[in-house]
C-alpha positions, 0 to 999 in steps of 0.5 A: 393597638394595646390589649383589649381589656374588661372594663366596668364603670360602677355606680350608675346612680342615675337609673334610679331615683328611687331604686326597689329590692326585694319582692315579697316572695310568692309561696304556692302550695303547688308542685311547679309553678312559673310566673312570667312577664310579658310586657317586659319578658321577666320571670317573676317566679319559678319553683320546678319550673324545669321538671317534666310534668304529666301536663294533663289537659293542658298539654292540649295548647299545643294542639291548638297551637298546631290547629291555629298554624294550620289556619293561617297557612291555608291547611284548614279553614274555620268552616272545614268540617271533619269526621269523627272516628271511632277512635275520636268518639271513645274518650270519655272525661271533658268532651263534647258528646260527639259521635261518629255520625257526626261532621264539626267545623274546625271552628267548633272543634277549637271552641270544644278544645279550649272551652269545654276540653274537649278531648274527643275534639282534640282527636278530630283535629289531631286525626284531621291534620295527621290521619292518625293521633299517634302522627300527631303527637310525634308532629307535637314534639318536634314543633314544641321543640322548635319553639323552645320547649325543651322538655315537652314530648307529646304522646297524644292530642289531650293529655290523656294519661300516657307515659311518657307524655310530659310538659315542663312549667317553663314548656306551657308558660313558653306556650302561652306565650307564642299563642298570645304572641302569634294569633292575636286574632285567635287568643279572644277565643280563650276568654269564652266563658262558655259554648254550648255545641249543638244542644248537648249536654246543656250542664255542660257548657261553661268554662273551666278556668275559675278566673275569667269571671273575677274581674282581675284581667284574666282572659285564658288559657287552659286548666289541667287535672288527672289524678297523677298530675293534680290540679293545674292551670295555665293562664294569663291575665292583662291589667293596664299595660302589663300582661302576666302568664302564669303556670300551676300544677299539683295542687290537691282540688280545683278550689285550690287551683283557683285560690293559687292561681288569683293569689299568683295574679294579685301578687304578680301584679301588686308586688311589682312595678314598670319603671323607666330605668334608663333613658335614650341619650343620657351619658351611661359611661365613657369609654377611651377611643384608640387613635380617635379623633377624640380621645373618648367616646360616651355610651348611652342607650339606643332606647329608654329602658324600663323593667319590672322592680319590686316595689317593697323595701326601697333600697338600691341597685346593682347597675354596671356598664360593662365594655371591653376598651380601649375603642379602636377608631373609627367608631360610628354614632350607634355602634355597640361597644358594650352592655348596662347589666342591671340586677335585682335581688330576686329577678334574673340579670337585665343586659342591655346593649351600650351605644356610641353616642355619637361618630368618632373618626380616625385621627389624623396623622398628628393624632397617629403620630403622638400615639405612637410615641406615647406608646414607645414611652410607655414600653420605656416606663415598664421596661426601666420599672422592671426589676434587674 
């Protein structure tokens, strides 16, 4: 068997008919922000996107992630009620006016949590699952770490200030996503435009996220604002079949937060396109099979593949069907034996597996044999060629 080598076949020209460049780059006022695609799991935008944050109420995500796991394994049920603490019952800012006389089903607790933000309902949940918020917070970090939040450290359930207490942009839009992704039943929750809970402070009742009502697909999820982090938003919105989650953070007032964020949806979804960039059983390449019954073998895609593409600017694209070979026989219809790596200027590299297009067995003795010697002439060639 020779050496296995890198190859790359180039100029895959029939991905495209008519490929895309460059998108209109976003520019947002706010300190960090994340922009990412759903539907096709491309980041469309980053700026600080790493750098802890103090998340402010939008750290409270994750206690409703916490509270939603907690539902659909069987430790709460929507119509368990829980006591409010003392502790619960002092937190002034968004609440929902509750006191310690009262019992709150778990359902009005998450209502109070994503509708109003409630942080006194953040405790109830918190001390409901935990005994303590301190306990809490500590079960917060460890799960968002679990989930891939690798900046995330919880120091309550609110995001009331706290040192310590800090969420990157990537952490919340990686949040959104897994809320969307796991609870589908629960997320309809987040597109609420208001919950009035017992009569109370009928002034306050209404949503805070400034986008449900604009008719441009948003349907969640929560804002943010202390005076350290600014104004922040994590939402997400659907148009046709694209769904975009966005993230903000440090923008100077709440108008301004609004403005930024329907400027990030309009963007998001107006500066890109999905578009069918390779299909299922078209020849991508061809690579050379080492003691086949066939010398060659064609690599396609297992399935039709599209991607996001910025839709200014046409020009073309990088494409590369990349593969370590010669293949050894045999090779079964299906097999992996390399990747189509796709890029775009401005979005991050697509590596998408290349498949055998179909079965290669091993050669017969007549094919063994007349690779073994030209194997044995090759060896002869580079010897006699090598310099005395």
């Amino acid at each position: 068997m020779p050496i296995a080598l890198r190859m790359i076949a180039t100029a895959i020209a029939l991905l495209l008919a008519a490929s895309l460049a460059t998108a209109q780059t976003f520019e947002t006022k706010a300190r960090a922000a994340y922009v990412f695609d759903q539907t096709t799991g491309t980041v469309l935008m980053e700026k600080n996107a790493d750098e802890p944050l103090p998340p402010a109420s939008m750290s409270k995500l994750m206690t409703i992630y916490m509270a939603f796991e907690a539902i659909s394994d069987g430790r709460f049920a929507v119509d368990t009620m829980l006591p409010v603490s003392t502790h619960a019952a002092s937190f002034g800012g968004s609440t929902m006016f509750l006191d310690t006389t009262d019992r709150v089903s778990v359902e009005d607790l998450l209502r109070g949590v994503i509708v109003l933000s409630g942080n006194d309902a953040s405790v109830v949940l918190a001390e409901g699952l935990a005994g303590t918020e301190g306990a809490f917070a500590q079960m917060m970090t460890n799960r968002a770490r679990e989930l891939g939040m690798a900046n995330a450290t919880f120091m309550n359930a609110s995001g009331w200030p706290a040192r310590g207490h800090e969420m990157s942009m990537r952490d919340l839009g990686t949040l959104a996503d897994r809320l969307i992704t796991d609870f589908p039943t629960f997320y309809p929750l987040f597109a609420e435009e208001s919950f009035a809970f017992d009569g109370r402070a009928p002034a306050n009742t209404q949503n805070r996220n400034p986008l449900l009502t604009l008719g441009i697909g948003a349907d969640g999820l929560k804002t943010g604002h202390t005076q350290e982090a600014g104004y922040g938003l994590v939402g997400s919105a659907k148009q046709g079949d694209r769904r975009v989650i966005f993230v903000v953070t440090g923008l100077e007032s709440a108008a301004s937060r609004a403005d930024e964020a329907e400027r990030l949806v309009n963007w998001a979804f107006r500066q890109f396109a999905q578009k069918n960039v390779a299909k299922s059983g078209t020849r991508i390449a061809e690579v050379d099979v080492w003691m086949g019954e066939a010398a060659t073998v064609g690599l396609t895609v297992a399935e039709d593949v599209s991607m996001l593409v910025p839709v200014t600017n046409r020009s073309g694209i990088n494409a590369e069907a990349v593969f370590f070979g010669p293949i050894e026989a045999p090779v079964s219809a299906g097999q992996q034996l390399g990747e189509l790596v796709i890029a775009l200027d401005g979005l991050p590299e697509t590596r998408v597996p290349l498949v055998a297009e179909n079965d290669v067995p091993l050669g017969g003795f007549t094919v063994r044999m007349r690779t073994a010697v030209q194997v044995v002439l090759d060896k002869i060639n580079a010897a006699s060629d090598a310099p005395a």
